[in-house]
N, C-alpha and C positions, 0 to 999 in steps of 0.2 A: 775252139774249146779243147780243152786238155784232156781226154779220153782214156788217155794210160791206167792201166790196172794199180800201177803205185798207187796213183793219187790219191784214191778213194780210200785207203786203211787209213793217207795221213791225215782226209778230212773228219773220219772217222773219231782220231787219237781226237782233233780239237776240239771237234761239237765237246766227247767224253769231258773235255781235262776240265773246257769254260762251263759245263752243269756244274761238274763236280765242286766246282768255286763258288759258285751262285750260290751251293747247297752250301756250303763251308760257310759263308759269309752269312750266310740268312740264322744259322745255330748260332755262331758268333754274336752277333749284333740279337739275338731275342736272351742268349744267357747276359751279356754286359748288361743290356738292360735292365734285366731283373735284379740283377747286384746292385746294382747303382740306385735302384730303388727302396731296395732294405736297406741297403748305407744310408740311403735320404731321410727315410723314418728312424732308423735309428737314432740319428743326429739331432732331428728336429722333435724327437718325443723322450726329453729330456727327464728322467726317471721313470719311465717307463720299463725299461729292461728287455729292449728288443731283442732277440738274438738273430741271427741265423746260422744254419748247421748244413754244410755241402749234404754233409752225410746223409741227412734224414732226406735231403733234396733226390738222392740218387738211390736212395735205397728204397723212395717208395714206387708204387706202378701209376701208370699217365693216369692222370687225371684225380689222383690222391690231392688231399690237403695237408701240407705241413702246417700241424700244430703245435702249439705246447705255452705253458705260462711261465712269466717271467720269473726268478729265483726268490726274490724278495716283494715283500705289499703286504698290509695288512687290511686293505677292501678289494675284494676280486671281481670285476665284472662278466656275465658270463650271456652271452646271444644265442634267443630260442628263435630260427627264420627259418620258413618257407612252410612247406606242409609237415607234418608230422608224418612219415613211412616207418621211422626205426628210432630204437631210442638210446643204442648203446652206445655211438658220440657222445653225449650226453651225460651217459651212467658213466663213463670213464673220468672226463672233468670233475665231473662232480664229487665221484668217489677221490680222485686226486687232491683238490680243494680242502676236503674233509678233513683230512688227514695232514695236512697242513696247518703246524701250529702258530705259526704264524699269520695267516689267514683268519681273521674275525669276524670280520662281514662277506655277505652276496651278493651283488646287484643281479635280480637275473631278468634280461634286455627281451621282452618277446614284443617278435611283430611274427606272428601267424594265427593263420583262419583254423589251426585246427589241424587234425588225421583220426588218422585210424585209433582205435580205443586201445587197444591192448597197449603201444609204444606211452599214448599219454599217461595212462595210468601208470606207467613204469618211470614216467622221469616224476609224475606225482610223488611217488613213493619215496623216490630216490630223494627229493628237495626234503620229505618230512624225516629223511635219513638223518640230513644235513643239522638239522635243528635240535634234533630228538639224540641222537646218537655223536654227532660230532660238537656240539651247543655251537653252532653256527649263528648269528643272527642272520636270518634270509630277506631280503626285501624284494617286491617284483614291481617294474616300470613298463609299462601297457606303452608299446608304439602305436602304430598309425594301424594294427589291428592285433588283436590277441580274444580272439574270441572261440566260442566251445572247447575243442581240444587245449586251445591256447590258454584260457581261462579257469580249464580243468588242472595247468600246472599252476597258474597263479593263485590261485584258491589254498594251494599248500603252504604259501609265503606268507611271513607273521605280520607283514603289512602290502598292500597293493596300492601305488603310484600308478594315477592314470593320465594322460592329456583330458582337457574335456572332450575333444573331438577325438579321440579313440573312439575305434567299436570293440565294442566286447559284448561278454552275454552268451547267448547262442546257445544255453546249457539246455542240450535236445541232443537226436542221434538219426542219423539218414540212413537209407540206405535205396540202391535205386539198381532196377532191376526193368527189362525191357524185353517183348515179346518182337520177336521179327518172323512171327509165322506170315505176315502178309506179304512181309518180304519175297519168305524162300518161295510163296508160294507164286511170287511174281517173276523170280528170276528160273523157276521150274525146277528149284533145289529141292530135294525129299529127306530132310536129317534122318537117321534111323537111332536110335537111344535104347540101347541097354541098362537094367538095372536090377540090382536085389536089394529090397529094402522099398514101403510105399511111399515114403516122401523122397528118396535118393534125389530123385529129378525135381524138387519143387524148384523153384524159382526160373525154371529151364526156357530158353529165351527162343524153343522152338513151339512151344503150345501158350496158350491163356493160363494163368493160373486160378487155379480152385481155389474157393472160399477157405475151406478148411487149410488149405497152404496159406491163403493171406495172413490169418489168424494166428498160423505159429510165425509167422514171421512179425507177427506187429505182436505178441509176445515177449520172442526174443526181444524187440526194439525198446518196449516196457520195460524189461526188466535190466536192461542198460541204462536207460533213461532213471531209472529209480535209484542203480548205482549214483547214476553222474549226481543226482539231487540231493542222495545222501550222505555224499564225501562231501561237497560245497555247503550242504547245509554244519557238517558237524566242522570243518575248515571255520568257515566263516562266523560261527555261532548264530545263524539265525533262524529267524524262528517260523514256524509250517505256512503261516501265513504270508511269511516273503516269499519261501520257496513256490507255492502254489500260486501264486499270482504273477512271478516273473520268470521260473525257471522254466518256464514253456517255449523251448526256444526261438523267443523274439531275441534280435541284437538293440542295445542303447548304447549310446553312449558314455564315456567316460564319468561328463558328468551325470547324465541319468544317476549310471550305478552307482555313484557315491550317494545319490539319494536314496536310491532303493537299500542300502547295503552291500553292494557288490565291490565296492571301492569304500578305501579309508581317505586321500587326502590327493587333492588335483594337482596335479607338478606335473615337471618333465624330468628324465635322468638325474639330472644335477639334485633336483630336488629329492630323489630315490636316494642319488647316493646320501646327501645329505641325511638322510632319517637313519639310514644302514649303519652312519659314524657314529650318530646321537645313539643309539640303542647299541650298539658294540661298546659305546667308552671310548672309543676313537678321539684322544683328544691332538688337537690343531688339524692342522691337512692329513687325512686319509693319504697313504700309500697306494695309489690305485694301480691294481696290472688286472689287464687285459688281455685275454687270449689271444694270441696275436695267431689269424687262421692268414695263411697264404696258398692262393691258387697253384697250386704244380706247372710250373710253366711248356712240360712235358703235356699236360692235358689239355693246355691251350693249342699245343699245336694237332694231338691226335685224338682230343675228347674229353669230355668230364666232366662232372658233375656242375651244372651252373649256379647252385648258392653254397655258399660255406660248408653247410653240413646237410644240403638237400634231400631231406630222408625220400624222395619222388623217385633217386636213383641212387646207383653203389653198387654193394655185391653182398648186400642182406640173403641170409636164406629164403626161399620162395620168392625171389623178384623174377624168377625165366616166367611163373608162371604170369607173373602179371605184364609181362614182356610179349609172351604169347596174344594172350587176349589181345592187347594193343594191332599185335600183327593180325591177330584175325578181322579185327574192326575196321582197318585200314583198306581189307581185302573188299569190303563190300561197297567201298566210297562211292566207286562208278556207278556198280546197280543204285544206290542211295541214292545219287544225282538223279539217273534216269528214271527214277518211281518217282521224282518230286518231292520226294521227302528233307526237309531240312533237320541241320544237325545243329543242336545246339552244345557251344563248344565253352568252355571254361580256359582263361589263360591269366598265370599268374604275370608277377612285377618281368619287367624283360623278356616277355615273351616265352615263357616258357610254360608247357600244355599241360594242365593236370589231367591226369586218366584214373577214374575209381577204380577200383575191381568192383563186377557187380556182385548184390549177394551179399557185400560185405556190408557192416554197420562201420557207418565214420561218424566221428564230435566233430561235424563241419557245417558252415552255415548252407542252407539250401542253395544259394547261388553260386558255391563252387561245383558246378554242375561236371560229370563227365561228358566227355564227346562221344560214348557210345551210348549214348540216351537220343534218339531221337524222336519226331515228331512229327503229322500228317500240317 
């Protein structure tokens, strides 16, 4: 065996030089790919107007989407997925679109369960922008769900396309909030809570809550729920006796809703866009462009968001705090386990975990449950 003090810098040089390759080649072979994949759609979605732009590739941070719509179309179609957390993706297209005179129609594409109320009511607004302000004709196509929050933006479109097997519906408001004093008092934790002001602490997940705290919380939930029934009922034109007999948030189906009133006409896409040409003027084939969202292939290798415009994640103001929470929940797993307590856990399409904030009111169906809810 060769012992010599040389030797060891030159094995050194070669482990370095052969990583260094490995890594070269692995960037190499994940960028060719992603070109050759937008050349591929490019080619084969003929009037379409795909682009791509290095620039926009490089100028944004891992785990960014490059987006943007194609230069020319006079029917836009535009995709509402995953949870509802934020809604200024959204207000951006939208206000975009608008203002595009060449752009006559919308198709706007939802498959989600729903979020948080403040963001839904804000692309609400934004679609009755659309109509109101820019004479858009808007039409919305229900996938395989578009219920509460989801339903809360559809309700602002001058017609709704459902599947019959969509769910939708769900016009109600949750919110879910969880005592772990049996916990701490299990793992021999003693929280200490500061506060000024007599309700600061209600909902606090280290005591029972008091009547008088349940009260203002199914209040507040009231007086959300009265918004949600009042914009769907004045949306939709119908009348007290539909809203009070279905807007209780049960989910139907597609075609339920079209019986009850919550739907105008059973289709798929095709059929959405169809209605969007006939009420625009659109005559022969519709120009259709589509938002063309591309994953950052930057974020596939060091992180990022896992749906198109996943409002669940990003860089929204006040996500550390909802980031926290998560870290603190995680912290108690073990004691969780060993008390025998099961955790019921919520996961959307691909495996990816929804977490509420508690405390908060969401437009979501009760079975999108948080994993910081558990149960004896």
């Amino acid at each position: 065996m060769n012992t010599s003090p040389s030797s060891s810098p030159g094995k050194r040089f070669v482990i370095v030089a052969l990583m260094s390759g490995v890594a070269l080649v692995f960037v190499s072979i994940a960028m060719v790919s992603f070109f050759a994949v937008r050349s591929f759609k490019s080619g084969s979605e003929e009037g379409s107007g795909f682009k791509f732009s290095a620039g926009k590739l490089f100028n944004r941070g891992a785990g960014e989407n490059v987006e943007y719509f194609p230069d020319s179309g006079n029917l836009a179609i535009v995709d509402v997925r995953g949870v509802i957390f934020k809604s200024r993706p959204l207000l951006k297209r939208f206000d975009e679109l608008g203002k595009r005179e060449d752009v006559k129609a919308i198709v706007i594409r939802i498959d989600s369960p729903g979020g948080a109320v403040g963001p839904s009511q804000e692309i609400h607004d934004a679609v009755v922008e659309l109509k109101t302000k820019h004479s858009k004709k808007v039409i919305c196509s229900l996938g395989d769900i578009a219920a509460s929050g989801g339903y809360y933006i559809a309700a602002a479109c001058e017609k709704i396309v459902a599947n019959p097997g969509s769910l939708t519906g769900s016009i109600g408001v949750i919110m879910q909030l969880v005592n772990l004093q049996g916990l701490y008092n299990w793992a021999k934790v003693e929280p200490q809570v500061l506060k000024a002001g007599k309700y600061k602490d209600m909902g606090s997940e280290t005591r029972p809550m008091k009547d008088e705290e349940k009260k203002l919380f199914q209040d507040l939930l009231d007086g959300v729920h009265t918004q949600f029934r009042k914009t769907v009922q004045a949306d939709r034109g119908l009348s007290n006796e539909q809203i009070e007999k279905y807007a209780d948030g049960r989910i139907f189906t597609g075609e339920q809703g079209k019986e009850y009133g919550f739907v105008d006409q059973l289709g798929g896409e095709k059929q959405a866009i169809e209605l969007a040409a006939q009420l625009a003027g659109i005559e022969g084939e519709p120009e259709i462009i589509r938002e063309s969202i591309h994953r950052n292939p930057w974020g596939s290798i060091f992180g990022g968001p896992s749906f198109p415009w996943d409002s669940s994640e990003g860089s929204e103001p006040g996500e550390g705090a909802e980031e926290s929470a998560q870290v603190s929940a995680g912290t108690l797993k073990s004691a969780i386990g060993a008390a025998g307590i099961k955790t019921l856990g919520s996961f959307l399409p691909g495996g990816a975990s929804l977490h509420l904030k508690p405390g908060v009111p969401y437009f979501l169906p009760s079975f999108f449950l948080s994993e910081g809810i558990w149960r004896k």
